[in-house]
N, C-alpha and C positions, 0 to 999 in steps of 0.2 A: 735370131736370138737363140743360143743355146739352153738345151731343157734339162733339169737335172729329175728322172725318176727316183725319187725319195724316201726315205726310212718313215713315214709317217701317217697321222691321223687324227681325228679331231676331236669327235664327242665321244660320248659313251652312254651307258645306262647297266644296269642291275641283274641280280640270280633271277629268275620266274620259275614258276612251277614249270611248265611247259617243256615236254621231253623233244621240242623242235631243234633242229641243229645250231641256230642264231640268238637261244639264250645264253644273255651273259649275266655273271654271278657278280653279286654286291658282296665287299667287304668293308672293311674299319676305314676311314680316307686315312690316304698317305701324304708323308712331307714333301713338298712344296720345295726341292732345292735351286740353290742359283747354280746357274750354267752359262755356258762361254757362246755367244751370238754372236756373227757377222751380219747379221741383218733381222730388221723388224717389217711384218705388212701388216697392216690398223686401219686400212680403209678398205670399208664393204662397199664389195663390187655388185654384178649381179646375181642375181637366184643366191641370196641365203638366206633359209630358210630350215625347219627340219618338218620333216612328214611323217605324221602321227597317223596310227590305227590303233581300236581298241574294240571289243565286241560283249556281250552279254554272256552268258557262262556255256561253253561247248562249243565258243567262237563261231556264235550266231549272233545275224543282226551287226555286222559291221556300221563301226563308224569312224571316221576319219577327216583331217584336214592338215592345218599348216604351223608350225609357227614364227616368227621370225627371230633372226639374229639382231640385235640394237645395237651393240655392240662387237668387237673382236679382236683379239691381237695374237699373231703367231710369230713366234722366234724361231731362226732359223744359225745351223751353225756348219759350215763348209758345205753348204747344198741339203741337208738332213734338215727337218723338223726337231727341235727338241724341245720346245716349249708354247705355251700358250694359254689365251686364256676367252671365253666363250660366252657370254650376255644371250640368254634369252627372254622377248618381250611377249611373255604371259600375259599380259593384257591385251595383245592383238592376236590372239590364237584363234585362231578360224575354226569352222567347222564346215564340212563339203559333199559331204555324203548324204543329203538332202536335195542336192542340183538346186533346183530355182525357187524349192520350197522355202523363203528366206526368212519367212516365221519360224519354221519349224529350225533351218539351221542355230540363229538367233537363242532359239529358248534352251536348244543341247550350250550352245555358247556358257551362256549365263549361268548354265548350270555349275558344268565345269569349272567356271573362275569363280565360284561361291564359296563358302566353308564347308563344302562336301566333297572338295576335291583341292584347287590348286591355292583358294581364299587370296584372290591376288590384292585384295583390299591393303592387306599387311605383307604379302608375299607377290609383288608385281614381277618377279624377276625369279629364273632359276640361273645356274654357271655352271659351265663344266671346266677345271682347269688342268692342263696335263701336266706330268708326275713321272712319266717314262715313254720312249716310243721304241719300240724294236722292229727291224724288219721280217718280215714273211714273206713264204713264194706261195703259188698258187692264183686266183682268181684276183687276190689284193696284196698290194706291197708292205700293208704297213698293218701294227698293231699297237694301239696309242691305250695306256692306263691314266688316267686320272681320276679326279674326284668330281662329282655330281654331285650339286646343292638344289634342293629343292625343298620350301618352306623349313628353310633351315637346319636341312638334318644333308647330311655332307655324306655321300659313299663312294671306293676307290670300286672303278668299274673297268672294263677292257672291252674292246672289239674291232673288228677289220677293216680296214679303207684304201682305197686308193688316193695317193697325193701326188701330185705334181706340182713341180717349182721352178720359174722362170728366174730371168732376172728381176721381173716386174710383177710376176702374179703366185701365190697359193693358192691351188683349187682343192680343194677334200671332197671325193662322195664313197660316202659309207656305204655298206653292207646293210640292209635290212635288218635291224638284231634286236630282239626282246627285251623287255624289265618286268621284272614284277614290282608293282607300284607299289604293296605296301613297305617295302624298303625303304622309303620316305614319307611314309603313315597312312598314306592313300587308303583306307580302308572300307569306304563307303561302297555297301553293298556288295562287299566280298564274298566270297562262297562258304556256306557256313553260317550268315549271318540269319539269326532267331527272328524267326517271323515274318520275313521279306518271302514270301513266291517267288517259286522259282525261272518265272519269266523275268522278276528283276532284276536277278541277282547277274554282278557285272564278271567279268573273267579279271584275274590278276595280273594277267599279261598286259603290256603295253607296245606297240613295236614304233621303231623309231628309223627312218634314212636319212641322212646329214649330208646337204649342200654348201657347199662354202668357197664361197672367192673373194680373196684378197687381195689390196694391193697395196705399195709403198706411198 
């Protein structure tokens, strides 16, 4: 089966404080245009998922886990990526950085999908949908912009992946790359916040690596 390495990439996320190499900056979202496709893959294969970290302020106290893809659709147009669109299932987001503790994972769970952070009650779902992809050399092929939705606030974000495209398959795995969460109001227990101690206070950064395979 012939492999075409591709101009492309999948998710995204946001500016963060964070002077690390892997933050990406949040702007205004962008338009959404139609473009010319030879081919669609809309069925989730395996391992898609994105893998989350996040820690308490001076990036102590790690915590992390999974979330999953529900949905997916990537357009493709003479071997290149040029579009797509990305369903994540915020109600099944994991927590793992507990190991077998599975009270303790559980309660960070509940926390997180509550109105102090993702409020999946009214928000069960965030999207990322792409908007431009260009290539790049180096460690990864691709550099995909799109918009990030989460609890309804939309921002055009960027970051690097590798993609490869068969006749039959899309796989994307991203680069490790930052957000800073309150770009989509995340603000519970930010740095700065009056009166919280500062063992509880959480760090702004969020980081994110993106798994994804597709097929026809």
């Amino acid at each position: 089966m012939k492999k075409f390495i591709i101009p492309a990439l999948l998710f995204a996320a946001v500016l963060t404080t964070s002077c690390g190499s892997n933050a990406v900056e949040a702007s205004d979202a962008k338009e959404v245009k139609e473009v010319a496709i030879t081919g669609t893959y809309d069925v989730l294969g395996d391992h898609n998922h994105v893998d989350w970290k996040a820690w308490h302020l001076g990036k102590t106290g790690e915590r992390f886990g999974t979330v999953v893809l529900s949905a997916a659709k990537a357009s493709v147009n003479e071997g290149a990526l040029v579009a797509g669109k990305f369903v994540l299932d915020l109600t099944a987001l994991t927590v793992e950085n507990f190991g077998d503790d599975t009270a303790q994972n559980e309660k960070l769970r509940g926390h997180l999908t509550s109105g102090d952070f993702f409020l999946t009650d009214s928000f069960p779902t965030a999207m990322f949908e792409i908007t431009n992809v260009d290539t790049t050399s180096g460690d990864f092929n691709s550099i995909v912009t799109g918009n990030l939705t989460i609890k309804g606030v939309s921002k055009s974000i960027s970051f690097k992946s590798n993609v490869e495209i068969t006749e039959d398959v899309v796989s994307i795995a991203s680069e490790n790359f930052e957000v800073n969460r309150e770009d989509w109001g995340l603000s519970y227990h930010n740095e700065g916040t009056v009166g919280v101690p500062a063992d509880y206070l959480i760090a702004n950064e969020i980081a994110f690596t993106i798994h994804a395979n597709l097929t026809k």
